[in-house]
N, C-alpha and C positions, 0 to 999 in steps of 0.2 A: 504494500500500500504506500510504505512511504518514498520508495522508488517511484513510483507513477506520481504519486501527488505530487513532486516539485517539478516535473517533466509538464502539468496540467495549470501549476499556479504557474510557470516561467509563460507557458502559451497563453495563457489568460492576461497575465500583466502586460505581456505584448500588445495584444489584441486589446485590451482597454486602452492602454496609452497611445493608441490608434495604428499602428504595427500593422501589416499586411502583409499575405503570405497570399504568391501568385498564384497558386494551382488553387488556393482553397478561398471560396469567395463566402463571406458572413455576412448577412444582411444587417442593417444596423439595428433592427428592430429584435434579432436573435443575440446580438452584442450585449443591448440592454436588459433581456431574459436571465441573458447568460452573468450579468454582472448582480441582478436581483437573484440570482439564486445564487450564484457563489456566495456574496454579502450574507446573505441570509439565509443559509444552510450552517455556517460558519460561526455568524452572530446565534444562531439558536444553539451550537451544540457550546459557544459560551455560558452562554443562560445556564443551560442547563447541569452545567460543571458548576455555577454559580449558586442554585438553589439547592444544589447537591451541599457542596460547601456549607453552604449557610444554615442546612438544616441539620448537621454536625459538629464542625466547628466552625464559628459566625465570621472570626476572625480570617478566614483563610480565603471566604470566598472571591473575596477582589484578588485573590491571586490568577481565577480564574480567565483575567483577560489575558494572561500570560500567556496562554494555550495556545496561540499562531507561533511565537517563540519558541514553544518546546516540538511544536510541530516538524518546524524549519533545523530545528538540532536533530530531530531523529531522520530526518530525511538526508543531512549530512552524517549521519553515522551510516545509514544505511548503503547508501553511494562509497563511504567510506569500506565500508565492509566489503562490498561488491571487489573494490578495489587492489587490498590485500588478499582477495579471496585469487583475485586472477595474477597478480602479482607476487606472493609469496604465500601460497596456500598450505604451507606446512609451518607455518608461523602462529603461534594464540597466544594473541597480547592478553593476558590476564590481570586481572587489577587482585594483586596480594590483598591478603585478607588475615584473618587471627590464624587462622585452621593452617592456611600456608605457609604464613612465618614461623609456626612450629613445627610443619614439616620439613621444613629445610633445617631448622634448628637442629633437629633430631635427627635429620638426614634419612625419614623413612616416614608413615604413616605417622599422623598425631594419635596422640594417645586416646584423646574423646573418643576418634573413629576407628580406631583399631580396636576398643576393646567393645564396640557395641556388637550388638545381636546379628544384625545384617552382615556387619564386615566378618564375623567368625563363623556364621553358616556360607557365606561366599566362599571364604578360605577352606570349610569344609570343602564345599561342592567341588575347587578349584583344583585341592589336595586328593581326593577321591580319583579324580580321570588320570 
């Protein structure tokens, strides 16, 4: 989704800011459609993160106008991703975490996860074949 959507908002901002594309001819009356329902497709799914907010917690909901921001950041992560994917696809940029700085610490499984139920019926099953 978020690959198409900035491929869809780049051709629309085009196309608003009066942009033309020879093969494809837009009526100006479909221009105007098209900008009422972008607008306001948009502005609704605001709202709606907004009364969500607000019937939760009050203070958060004006974050909700934020939402074309966070849109525009996951559509560059996902372009991003596409990129190291075709680029260096045996690479995975990992963001360290608690679990990982102690497995490197320990230089093997953290302790939490090694001594849980899953990880020692795993090691069963693993140990059996």
């Amino acid at each position: 989704m978020y690959l198409a959507s900035s491929v869809v908002w780049a051709f629309w901002l085009f196309t608003f800011l009066g942009g033309t594309v020879s093969w494809l001819h837009v009526p100006p009356t479909v221009q105007v459609l098209n900008a009422v329902v972008f607008l306001g497709a948009n502005g609704a799914m605001i709202a709606m993160h907004a009364v969500a907010g607000r019937n939760r917690h009050p203070r958060l909901a004006r974050y909700a106008l934020l939402l074309p921001a966070y849109w525009v950041l996951h559509s560059v992560a996902a372009w991003r991703a596409v990129w190291h994917l075709l680029v260096k696809p045996d690479v995975w940029e990992k963001t360290p975490h608690g679990l990982a700085a102690a497995a490197r610490a320990s230089g093997g499984v953290p302790a939490s996860v090694g001594s849980s139920p899953a990880y020692a019926r795993r090691s069963e099953i693993l140990g059996a074949s």
